[in-house]
Structures are given as C-alpha cells and as structure tokens.
C-alpha positions as CSV (number, residue, x, y, z in Angstrom):
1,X,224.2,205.2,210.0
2,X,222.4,202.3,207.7
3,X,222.7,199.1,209.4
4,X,222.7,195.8,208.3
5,X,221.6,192.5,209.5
6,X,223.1,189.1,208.9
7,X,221.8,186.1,210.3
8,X,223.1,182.6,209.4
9,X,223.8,179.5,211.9
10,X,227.2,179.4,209.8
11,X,230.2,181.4,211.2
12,X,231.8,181.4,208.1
13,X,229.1,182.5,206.1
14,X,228.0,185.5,208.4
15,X,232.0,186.6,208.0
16,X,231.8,186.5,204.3
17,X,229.0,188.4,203.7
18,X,230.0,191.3,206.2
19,X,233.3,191.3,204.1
20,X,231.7,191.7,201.7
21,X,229.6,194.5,203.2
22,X,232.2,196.5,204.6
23,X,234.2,196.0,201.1
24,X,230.7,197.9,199.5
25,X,231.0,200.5,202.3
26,X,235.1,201.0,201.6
27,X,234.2,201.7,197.9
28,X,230.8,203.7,198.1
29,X,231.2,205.7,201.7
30,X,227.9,204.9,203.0
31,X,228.4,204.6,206.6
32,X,227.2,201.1,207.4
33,X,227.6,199.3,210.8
34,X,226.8,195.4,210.7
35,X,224.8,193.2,213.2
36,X,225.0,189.3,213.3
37,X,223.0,186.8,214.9
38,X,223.4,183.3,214.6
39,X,220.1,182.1,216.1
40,X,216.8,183.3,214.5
41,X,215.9,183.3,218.0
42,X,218.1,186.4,219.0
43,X,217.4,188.4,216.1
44,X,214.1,188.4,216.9
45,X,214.3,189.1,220.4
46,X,216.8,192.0,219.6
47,X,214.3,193.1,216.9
48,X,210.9,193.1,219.8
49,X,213.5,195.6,221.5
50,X,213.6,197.8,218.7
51,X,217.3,197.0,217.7
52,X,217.2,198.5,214.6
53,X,217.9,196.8,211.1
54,X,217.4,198.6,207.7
55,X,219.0,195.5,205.8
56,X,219.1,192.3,206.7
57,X,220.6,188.8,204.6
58,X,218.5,185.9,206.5
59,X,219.2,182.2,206.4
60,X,216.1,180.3,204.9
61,X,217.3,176.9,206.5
62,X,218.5,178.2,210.3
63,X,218.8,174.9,212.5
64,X,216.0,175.9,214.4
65,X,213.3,178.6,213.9
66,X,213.9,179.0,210.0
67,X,214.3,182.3,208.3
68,X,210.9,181.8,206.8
69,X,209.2,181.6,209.8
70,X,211.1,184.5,211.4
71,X,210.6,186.3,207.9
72,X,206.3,186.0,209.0
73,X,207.0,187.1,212.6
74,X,208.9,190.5,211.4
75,X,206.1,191.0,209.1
76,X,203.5,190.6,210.9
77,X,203.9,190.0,214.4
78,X,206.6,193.0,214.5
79,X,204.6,194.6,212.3
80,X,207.7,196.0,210.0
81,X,207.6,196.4,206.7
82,X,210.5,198.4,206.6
83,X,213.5,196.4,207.0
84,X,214.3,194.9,203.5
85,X,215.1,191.2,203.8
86,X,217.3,189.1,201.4
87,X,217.1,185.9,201.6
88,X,220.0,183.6,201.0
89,X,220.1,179.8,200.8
90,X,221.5,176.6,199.4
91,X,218.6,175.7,197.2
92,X,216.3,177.5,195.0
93,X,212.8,176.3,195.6
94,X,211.0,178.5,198.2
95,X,209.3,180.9,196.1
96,X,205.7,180.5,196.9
97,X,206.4,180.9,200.6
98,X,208.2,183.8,200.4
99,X,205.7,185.8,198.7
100,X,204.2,187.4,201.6
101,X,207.2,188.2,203.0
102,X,208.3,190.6,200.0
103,X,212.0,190.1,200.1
104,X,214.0,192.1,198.4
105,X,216.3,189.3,196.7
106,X,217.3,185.8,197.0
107,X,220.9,184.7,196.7
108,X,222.0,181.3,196.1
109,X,224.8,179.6,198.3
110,X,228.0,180.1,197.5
111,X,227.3,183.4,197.7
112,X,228.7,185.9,195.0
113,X,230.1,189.6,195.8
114,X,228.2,191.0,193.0
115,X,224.8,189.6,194.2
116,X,225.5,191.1,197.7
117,X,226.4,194.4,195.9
118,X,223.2,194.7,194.4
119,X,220.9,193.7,196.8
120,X,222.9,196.8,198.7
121,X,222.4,199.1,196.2
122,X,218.7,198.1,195.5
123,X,217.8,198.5,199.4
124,X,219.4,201.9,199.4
125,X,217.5,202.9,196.8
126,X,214.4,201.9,198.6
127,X,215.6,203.2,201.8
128,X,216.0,206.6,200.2
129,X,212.5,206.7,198.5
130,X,211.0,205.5,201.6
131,X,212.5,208.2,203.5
132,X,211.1,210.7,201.5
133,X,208.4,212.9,202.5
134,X,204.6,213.5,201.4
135,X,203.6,217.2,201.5
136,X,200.1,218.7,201.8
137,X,197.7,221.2,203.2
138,X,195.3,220.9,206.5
139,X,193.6,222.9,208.3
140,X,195.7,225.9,206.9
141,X,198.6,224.6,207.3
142,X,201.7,222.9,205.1
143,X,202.3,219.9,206.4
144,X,205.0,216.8,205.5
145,X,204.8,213.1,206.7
146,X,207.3,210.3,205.2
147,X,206.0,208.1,202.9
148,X,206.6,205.1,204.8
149,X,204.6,205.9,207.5
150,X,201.4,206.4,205.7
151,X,199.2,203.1,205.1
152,X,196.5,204.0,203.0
153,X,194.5,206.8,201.4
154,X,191.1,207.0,200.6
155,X,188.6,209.7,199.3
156,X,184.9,210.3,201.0
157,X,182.9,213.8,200.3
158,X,185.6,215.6,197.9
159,X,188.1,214.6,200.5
160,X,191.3,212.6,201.3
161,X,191.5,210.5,204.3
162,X,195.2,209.7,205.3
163,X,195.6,206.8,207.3
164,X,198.5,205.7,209.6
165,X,199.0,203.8,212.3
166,X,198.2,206.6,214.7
167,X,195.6,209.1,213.1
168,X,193.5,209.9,210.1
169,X,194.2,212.8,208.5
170,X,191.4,214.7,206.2
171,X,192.2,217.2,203.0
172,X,191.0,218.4,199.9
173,X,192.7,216.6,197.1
174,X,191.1,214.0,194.2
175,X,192.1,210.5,194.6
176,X,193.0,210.5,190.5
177,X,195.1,213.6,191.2
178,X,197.2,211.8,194.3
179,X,197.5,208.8,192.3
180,X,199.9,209.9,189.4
181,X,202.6,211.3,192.4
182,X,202.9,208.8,194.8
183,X,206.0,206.4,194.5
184,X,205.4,203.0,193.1
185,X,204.5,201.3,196.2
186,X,201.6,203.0,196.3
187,X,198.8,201.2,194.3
188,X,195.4,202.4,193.4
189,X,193.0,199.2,194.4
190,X,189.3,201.1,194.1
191,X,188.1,204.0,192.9
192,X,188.2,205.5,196.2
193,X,191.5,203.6,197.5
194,X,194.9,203.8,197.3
195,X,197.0,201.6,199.7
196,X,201.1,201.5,200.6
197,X,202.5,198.2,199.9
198,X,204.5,198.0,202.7
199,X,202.0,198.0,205.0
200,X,200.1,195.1,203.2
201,X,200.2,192.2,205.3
202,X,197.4,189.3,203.1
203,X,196.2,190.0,199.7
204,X,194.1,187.9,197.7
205,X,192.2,188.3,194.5
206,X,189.1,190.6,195.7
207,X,190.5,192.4,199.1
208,X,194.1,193.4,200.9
209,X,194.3,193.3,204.5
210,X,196.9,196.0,206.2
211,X,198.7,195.9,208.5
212,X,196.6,197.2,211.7
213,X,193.6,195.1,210.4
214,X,191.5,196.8,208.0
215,X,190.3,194.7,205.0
216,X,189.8,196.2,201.6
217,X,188.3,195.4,198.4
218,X,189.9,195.7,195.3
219,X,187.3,196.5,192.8
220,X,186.8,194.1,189.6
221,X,188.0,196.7,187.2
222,X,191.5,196.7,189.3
223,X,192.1,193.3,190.1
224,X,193.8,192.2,187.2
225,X,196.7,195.5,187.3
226,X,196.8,194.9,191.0
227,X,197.6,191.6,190.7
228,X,200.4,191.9,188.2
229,X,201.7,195.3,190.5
230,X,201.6,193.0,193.4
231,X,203.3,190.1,192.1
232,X,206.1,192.7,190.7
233,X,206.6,194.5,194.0
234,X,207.0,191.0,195.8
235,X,209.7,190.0,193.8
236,X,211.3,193.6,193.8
237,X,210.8,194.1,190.3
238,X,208.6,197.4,190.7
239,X,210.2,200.8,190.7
C-alpha cells in the first residue's frame, strides 16, 4: 500500500486533490490509500505515532501552525526524510524557506490534475529507488541494506565505514569505486566522504550537518559541484 497525505484547512481542497488521487490510482493500479488532516496539528501528532505517510500535499498557509513550520518539525524533529512533501499554495513566493525542507514540488492554487499527476509519478519514482537495496561483503558474508537507511560513507585505512542511524558498518571497498554506483542522492563531499541526501538536515558552503548530529566538511575542491548537486536535489531536479 503507498499512502498519501493531504493536509489543507480547506474541505474542499483536501476533496479535490484525493479525487484526483484516487482518479491516478483508477488509471495506473497502484494501490494507494489516502489520509487527511485538516490541522497541521494532527498530522503531526499522527505522524510522532508513526502513522505512516510516503506522500504527502501540505498547505503552506494552514490557519494555525503553517505547513512550513510543520514541514521543519517532520524534517528534523521527526527526523524523516522519507516522506516526499508537495507543497501547495495560493501564492508563489516561498522559495528560500522551503529549501531545507526538499520538497518534492510546489503547486499553485487552483490546483491542476496534471500537476498532481506528476508530483505522483515523480514520488513513486523516488519511492522505488529509495527502496532499493545496497549489497556488499562483511565479515564473510553478502550482506544488503536499503539505500535509504544508510546516511553516510566514509573511507579510513583501505576501508568503508557505513553509517546509519544504528551501527557503523566496516568493508573493503575504495570510496572512488562506491561513488560511480550509488543513486544520485548520494553525493561525494570529501575525498573520504560520501553522504545520502536525505539524511542531510543543514548545509552551508564548507560543512553538512546529518541528521543524528555529525558535521562534515566539504572540501574546497567539492564545494562548488556540491553546491549546484544540492541546490538541484532541493528543487527535485536531480535524478
């Protein structure tokens, strides 16, 4: 089941789009199950219980707690980078302070079937790629961990470090080597770095800081391609 979240203080508009969603699901099969909330307060709360959202259109200008604001708390109070967010509002001029956020899309009110369509098809996409899995050897033994799980990589004495949220996992591989398989939201930052996008919570010119704390610096021969992969991958233009 794929679900998807729609949260908008407007009735009307929360029917429309999930029309529109179940119209997508009619023609394509997908097996999609649709959540509303009206408050930005209660998807929130339903999201700190783990209610489960792999798409989700969110209001920018909610009566209360705007979707920007809940947009930072799912980032990086929830810690989830996983949930794709499209934004959707009735003027065009937030795009500075959505950057952190990395939504997927942005859609202008009235909204448009199309738009909703392909934001759909472009979170699937990255719902599929992110469900894939990483395969290597430790210890003897083939193992496989999905790519969105893994935060970062980096290489110390002819070996890999894999770090997640849990463990760091150690094999034999060259950084240079990893680099050219990984999916594009996985960015080289340092010689000896390679970090997952979606678990990048700040970034500035000289470090990133991940989500779970660590700071790391991108090194001056870097900076300028990570910037432009950044700024591409914020504004779901990276593939």
């Amino acid at each position: 089941m794929y679900y998807v979240g729609i949260c908008d203080d407007e009735r009307a508009a929360c029917a429309q789009i999930a029309e529109m969603v179940y119209e997508y699901d009619n023609r394509n099969k997908v097996g999609i199950e649709v959540l509303i909330w009206y408050t930005g307060e209660a998807l929130y709360q339903d999201m700190r219980k783990n209610k489960s959202v792999d798409l989700l259109f969110l209001d920018i200008e909610l009566v209360s707690t705007d979707g920007i604001q809940i947009g930072r708390q799912i980032r990086h109070e929830l810690e989830d980078q996983d949930v794709s967010i499209a934004y959707i509002s009735s003027k065009s001029s937030y795009a500075l302070e959505l950057f952190k956020i990395h939504p997927i899309d942005f859609l202008i009110k009235p909204i448009n079937a199309q738009d909703v369509y392909d934001t759909i098809d472009e979170a699937l996409r990255l719902y599929n790629r992110n469900n894939t899995v990483f395969e290597y050897r430790a210890n003897g033994y083939s193992c496989k961990i999905p790519y969105r799980d893994i935060h970062y990589f980096y290489s110390e004495n002819k070996k890999i470090n894999m770090v997640t949220a849990e463990s760091v996992t150690q094999f034999t591989g060259k950084i240079k080597d990893l680099a050219g398989v990984l999916p594009g939201n996985f960015i080289q930052i340092h010689q000896s770095f390679i970090i997952n996008m979606n678990h990048m919570s700040e970034c500035s010119y000289e470090l990133v800081r991940m989500s779970g704390g660590a700071q790391l610096n991108i090194s001056q021969p870097y900076r300028k391609q990570v910037r432009k992969q950044i700024m591409d991958y914020a504004w779901g233009q990276d593939s």
